[in-house]
C-alpha positions in Angstrom: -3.5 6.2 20.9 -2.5 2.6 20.9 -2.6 0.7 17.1 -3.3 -3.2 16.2 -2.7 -3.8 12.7 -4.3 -7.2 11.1 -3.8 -8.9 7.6 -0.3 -6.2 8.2 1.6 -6.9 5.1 5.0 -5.2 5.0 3.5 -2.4 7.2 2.1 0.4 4.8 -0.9 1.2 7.4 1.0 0.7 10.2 3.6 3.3 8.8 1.1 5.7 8.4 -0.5 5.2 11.9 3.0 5.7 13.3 3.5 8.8 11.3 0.2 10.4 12.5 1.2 9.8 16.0 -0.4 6.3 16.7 1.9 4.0 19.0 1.5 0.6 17.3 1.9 -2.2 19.5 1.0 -5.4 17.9 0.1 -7.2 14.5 -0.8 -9.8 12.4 0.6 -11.4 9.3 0.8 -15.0 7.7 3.0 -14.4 5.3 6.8 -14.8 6.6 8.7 -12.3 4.6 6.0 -9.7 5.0 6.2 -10.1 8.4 9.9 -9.9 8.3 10.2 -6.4 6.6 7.4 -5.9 9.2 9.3 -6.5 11.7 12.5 -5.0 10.9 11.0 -1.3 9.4 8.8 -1.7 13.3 11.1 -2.3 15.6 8.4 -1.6 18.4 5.6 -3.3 17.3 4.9 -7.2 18.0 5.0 -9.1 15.3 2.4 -12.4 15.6 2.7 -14.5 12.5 0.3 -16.7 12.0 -3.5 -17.2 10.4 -6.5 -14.3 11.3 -8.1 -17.5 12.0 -5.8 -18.5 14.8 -5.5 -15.4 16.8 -7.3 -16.2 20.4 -8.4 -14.2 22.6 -5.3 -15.5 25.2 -3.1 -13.7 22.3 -5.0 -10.6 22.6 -5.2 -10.1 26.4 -3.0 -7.4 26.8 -5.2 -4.7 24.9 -8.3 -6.1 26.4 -9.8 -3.3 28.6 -6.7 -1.1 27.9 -7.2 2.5 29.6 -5.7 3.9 26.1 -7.6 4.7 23.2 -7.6 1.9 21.1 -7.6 2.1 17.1 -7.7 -1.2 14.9 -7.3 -1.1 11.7 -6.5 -3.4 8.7 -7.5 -4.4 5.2 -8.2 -8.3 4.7 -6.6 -9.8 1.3 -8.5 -7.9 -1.6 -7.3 -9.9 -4.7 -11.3 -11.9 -4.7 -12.7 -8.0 -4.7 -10.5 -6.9 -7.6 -12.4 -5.7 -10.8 -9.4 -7.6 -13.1 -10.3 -10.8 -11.2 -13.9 -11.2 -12.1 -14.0 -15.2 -11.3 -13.8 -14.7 -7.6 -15.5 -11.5 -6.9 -18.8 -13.4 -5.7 -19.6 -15.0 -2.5 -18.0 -18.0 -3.0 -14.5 -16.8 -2.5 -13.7 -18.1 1.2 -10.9 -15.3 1.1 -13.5 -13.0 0.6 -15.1 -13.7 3.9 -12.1 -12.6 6.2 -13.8 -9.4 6.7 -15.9 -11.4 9.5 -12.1 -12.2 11.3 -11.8 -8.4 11.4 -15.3 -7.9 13.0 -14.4 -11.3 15.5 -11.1 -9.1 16.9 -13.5 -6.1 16.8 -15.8 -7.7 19.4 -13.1 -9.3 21.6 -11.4 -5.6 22.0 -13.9 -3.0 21.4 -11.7 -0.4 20.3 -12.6 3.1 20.4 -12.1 3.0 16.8 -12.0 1.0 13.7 -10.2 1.4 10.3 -10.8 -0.9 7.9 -9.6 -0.8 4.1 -9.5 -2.2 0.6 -9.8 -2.0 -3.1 -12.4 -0.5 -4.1 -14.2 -3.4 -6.0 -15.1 -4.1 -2.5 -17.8 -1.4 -3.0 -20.5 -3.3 -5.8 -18.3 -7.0 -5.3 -21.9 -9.5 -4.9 -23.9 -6.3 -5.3 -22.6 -4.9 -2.0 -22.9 -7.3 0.4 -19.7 -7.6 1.7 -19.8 -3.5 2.7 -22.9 -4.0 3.9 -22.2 -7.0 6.6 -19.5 -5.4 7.5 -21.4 -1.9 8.0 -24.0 -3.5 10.1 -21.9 -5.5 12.1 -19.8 -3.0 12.7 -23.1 -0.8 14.0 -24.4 -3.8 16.1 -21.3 -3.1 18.1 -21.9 0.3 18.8 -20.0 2.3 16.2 -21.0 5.2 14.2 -19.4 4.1 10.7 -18.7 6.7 7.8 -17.3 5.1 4.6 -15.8 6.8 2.0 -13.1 5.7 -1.4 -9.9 7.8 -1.2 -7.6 8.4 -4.2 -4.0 8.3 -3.1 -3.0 10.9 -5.7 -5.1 13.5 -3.4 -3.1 13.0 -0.5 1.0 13.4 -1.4 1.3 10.1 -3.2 2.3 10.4 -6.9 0.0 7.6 -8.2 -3.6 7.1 -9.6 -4.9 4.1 -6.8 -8.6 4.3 -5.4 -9.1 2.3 -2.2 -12.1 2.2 0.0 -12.1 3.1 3.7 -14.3 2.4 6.3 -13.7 4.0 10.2 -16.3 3.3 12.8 -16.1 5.3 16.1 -17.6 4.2 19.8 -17.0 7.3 21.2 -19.5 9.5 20.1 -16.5 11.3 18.0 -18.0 13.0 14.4 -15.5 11.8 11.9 -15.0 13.3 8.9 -12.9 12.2 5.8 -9.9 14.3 4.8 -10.3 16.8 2.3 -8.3 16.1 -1.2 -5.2 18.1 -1.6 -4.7 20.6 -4.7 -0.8 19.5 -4.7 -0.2 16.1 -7.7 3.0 14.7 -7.5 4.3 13.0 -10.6 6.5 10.0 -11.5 9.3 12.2 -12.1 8.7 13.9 -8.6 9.3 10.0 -7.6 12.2 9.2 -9.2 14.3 11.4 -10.8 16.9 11.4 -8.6 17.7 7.9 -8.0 20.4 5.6 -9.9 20.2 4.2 -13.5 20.1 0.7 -13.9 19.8 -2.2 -16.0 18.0 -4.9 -17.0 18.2 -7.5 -13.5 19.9 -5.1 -11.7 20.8 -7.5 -8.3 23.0 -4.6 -6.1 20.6 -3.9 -3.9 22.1 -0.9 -1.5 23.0 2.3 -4.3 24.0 6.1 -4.4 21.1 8.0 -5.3 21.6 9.4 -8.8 22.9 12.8 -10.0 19.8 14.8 -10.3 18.7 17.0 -8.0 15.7 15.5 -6.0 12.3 16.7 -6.0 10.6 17.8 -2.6 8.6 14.9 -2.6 11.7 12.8 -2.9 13.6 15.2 -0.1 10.8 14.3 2.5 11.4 10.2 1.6 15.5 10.5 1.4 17.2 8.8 3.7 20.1 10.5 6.1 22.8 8.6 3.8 23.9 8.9 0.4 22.5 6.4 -1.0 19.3 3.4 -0.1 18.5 0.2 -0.3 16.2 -2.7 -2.6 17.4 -1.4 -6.5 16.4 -4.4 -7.7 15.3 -5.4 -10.7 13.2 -8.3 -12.4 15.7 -9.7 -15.4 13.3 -9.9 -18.3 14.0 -12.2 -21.5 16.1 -10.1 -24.7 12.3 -11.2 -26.7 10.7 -9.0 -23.0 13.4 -6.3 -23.8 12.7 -5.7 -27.4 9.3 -5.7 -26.9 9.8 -2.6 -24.1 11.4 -0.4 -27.1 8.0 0.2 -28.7 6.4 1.2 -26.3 6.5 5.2 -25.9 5.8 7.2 -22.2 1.7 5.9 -21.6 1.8 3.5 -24.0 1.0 -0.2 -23.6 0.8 -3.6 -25.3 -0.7 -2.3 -28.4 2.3 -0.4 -29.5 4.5 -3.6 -29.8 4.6 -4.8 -33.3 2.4 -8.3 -34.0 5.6 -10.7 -34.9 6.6 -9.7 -31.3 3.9 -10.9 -29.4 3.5 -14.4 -31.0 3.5 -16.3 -28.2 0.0 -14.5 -27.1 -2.4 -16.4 -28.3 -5.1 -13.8 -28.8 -2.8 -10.6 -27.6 -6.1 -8.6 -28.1 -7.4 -10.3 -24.7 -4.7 -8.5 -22.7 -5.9 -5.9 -20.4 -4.7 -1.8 -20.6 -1.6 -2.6 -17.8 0.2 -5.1 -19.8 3.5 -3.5 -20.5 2.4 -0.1 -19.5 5.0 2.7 -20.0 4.9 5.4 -17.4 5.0 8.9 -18.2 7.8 10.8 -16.5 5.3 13.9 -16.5 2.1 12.4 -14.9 0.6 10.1 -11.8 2.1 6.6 -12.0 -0.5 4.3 -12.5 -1.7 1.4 -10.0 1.9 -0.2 -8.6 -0.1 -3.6 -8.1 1.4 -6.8 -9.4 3.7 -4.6 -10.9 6.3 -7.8 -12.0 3.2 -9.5 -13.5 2.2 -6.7 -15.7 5.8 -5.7 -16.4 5.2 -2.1 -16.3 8.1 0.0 -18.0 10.5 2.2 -16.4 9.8 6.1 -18.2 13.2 6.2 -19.9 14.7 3.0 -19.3 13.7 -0.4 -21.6 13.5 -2.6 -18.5 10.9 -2.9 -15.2 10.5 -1.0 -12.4 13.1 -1.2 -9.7 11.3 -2.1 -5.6 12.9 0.9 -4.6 11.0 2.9 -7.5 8.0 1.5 -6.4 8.1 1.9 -2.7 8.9 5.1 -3.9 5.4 5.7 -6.1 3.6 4.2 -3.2 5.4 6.6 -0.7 7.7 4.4 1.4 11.0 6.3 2.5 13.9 5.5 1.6 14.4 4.1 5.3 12.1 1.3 4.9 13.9 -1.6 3.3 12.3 -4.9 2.3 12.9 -8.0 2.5 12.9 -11.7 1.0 13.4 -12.6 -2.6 13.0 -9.9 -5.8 9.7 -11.7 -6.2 8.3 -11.3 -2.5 9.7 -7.7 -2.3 7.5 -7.0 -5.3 4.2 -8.5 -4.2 5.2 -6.3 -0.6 5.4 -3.8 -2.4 2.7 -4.1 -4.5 0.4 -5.0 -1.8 0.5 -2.4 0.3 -1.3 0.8 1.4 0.4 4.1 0.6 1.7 4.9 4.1 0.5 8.8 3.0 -2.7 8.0 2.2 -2.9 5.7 5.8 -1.5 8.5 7.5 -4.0 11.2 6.1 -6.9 8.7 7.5 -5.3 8.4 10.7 -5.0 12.1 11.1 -8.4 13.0 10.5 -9.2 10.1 13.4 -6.6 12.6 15.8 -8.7 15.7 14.7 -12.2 13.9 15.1 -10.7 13.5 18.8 -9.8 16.7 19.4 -13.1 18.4 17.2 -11.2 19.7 14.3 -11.1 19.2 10.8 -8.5 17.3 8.8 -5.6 19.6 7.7 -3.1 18.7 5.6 0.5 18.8 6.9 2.7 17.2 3.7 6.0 17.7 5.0 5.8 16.2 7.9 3.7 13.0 6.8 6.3 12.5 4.7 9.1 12.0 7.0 9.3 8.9 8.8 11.7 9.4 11.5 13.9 6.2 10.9 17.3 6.0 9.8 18.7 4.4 6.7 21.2 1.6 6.5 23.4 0.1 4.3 22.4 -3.4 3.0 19.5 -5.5 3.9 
């Protein structure tokens, strides 16, 4: 099967498409450095970066009327369907309308199937109008569409993140979701073996660290002794002293009052604000993960991008690019390339009549090579 990835990001779905077998070929992205990781972790792929908006059908040719199997998939920017941004989850959020550019590439080349993703706000955001265009435009065209929300924590990924998926098929294919796995991964699993570091750490290429990794890190490992993006977000000594307070799944609330002066009603902030992880359970959501200062398990000082590419699945191969800041929000951002390539999977078995299996260890391996430096 042949993959086009729109609103791409740093390549999470497209990851996971490649890893269940899906050649893709070409994608979309505005944002420069997202496109740059892109196009540096997928090597093979075509790279167009530019607005949705902007894509023509001249730009598309190529997989117009393709003989191969066709599969389009991508998730348009969720941040107006999130439940922590209630101003814009209504209609008037142009960004929340982008889900029409998706159904506009749809018609120009009818793929044999369709996957499109997102938070899973997107579900009651304007009481469920924007699933439901989508759903009956996406029927107009001739696809049977099953919809379903998906917890990355059932499928290999050590992390508590509920996103909404939507696959349409023209084939006359029965598709059927796959089924959650019985195997949790924790943050520990994640990253035990990888370096310690301080506050601002800036080296970005590392030796992994002298524990012995789990097999959830062995499948992400790179080939070398070491990997890349061990960066960390310098936080202020006041930032610091606040992280000391705060035990394994604790938050905000455990930080004394004559710390957090500078709130000006601290009781406002929401349950993520300097979240602690617990070493012995699920991370939870790696979002805006800079922004909410969440709290290494044993270390007073955030979470590396290498830790949380590694709580969101990314091996150790894939290195990202642009400043600390944009390597977060990349990061952040993305799908869990295990939890895309589970979907994918069960789009190979609807093909072929068979039910989704799960097949961990070799999801989890890439296939790319590591290298020194960025």
């Amino acid at each position: 099967m042949i993959g086009i990835d729109l609103f791409a990001g740093a390549g999470g779905m497209s990851l996971g498409a490649s890893m269940a077998g899906i050649s893709v070929e070409f994608a979309v992205e505005l944002d420069a450095c997202a496109a740059k990781t892109y196009s540096v972790n997928h090597p093979n792929s075509q790279i167009h970066v530019d607005d949705i908006r902007n894509v023509t059908k001249k730009k598309l040719q190529p997989w117009i009327d393709r003989q191969d199997e066709l599969v389009l998939f991508g998730g348009p920017p969720c941040q107006g369907f999130s439940w922590s941004n209630a101003r814009t989850r209504n209609t008037d959020n142009r960004s929340n309308w982008l889900f029409k550019e998706f159904v506009r590439v749809t018609k120009l080349l009818k793929p044999s199937w369709v996957v499109f993703e997102n938070v899973q706000g997107i579900v009651d955001t304007a009481e469920g109008v924007f699933v439901q265009q989508i759903r009956d435009e996406l029927t107009s065209l001739g696809y049977s569409v099953q919809s379903s929300r998906l917890n990355a924590l059932h499928f290999g990924v050590p992390q508590d993140r509920t996103r909404f998926f939507l696959v349409g098929s023209r084939s006359g294919h029965t598709f059927q979701f796959p089924v959650p796995q019985p195997v949790r991964f924790t943050v520990d699993d994640a990253i035990r073996d990888l370096p310690r570091l301080e506050n601002g750490s800036s080296e970005c290429w590392r030796k992994y660290g002298r524990a012995r990794p789990s097999e959830y890190a062995k499948g992400l490992r790179c080939d070398f002794k070491g990997c890349c993006n061990h960066l960390v977000t310098h936080s202020a000594d006041f930032v610091v002293k606040r992280f000391a307070f705060v035990p394994q799944g604790g938050n905000w609330q455990d930080i004394p009052a004559r710390l957090m002066k500078n709130y000006t009603d601290r009781s406002r902030c929401h349950t993520g604000i300097y979240h602690r992880l617990r070493l012995d359970s699920p991370s939870v959501v790696i979002g805006n993960f800079r922004k909410n200062m969440l709290i290494h398990p044993t270390q007073d000082r955030g979470l590396s991008v290498r830790e949380a590419a590694r709580v969101q699945s990314f091996p150790d191969s894939y290195t990202f690019h642009g400043s600390i800041g944009f390597q977060q929000q990349q990061v952040g951002n993305a799908v869990p390339p295990l939890l895309a390539c589970e979907v994918f999977r069960a789009i190979s078995c609807a093909k072929v009549g068979k039910h989704s299996l799960s097949n961990k260890k070799s999801s989890r391996r890439s296939g790319r090579k590591c290298s020194k430096g960025v």
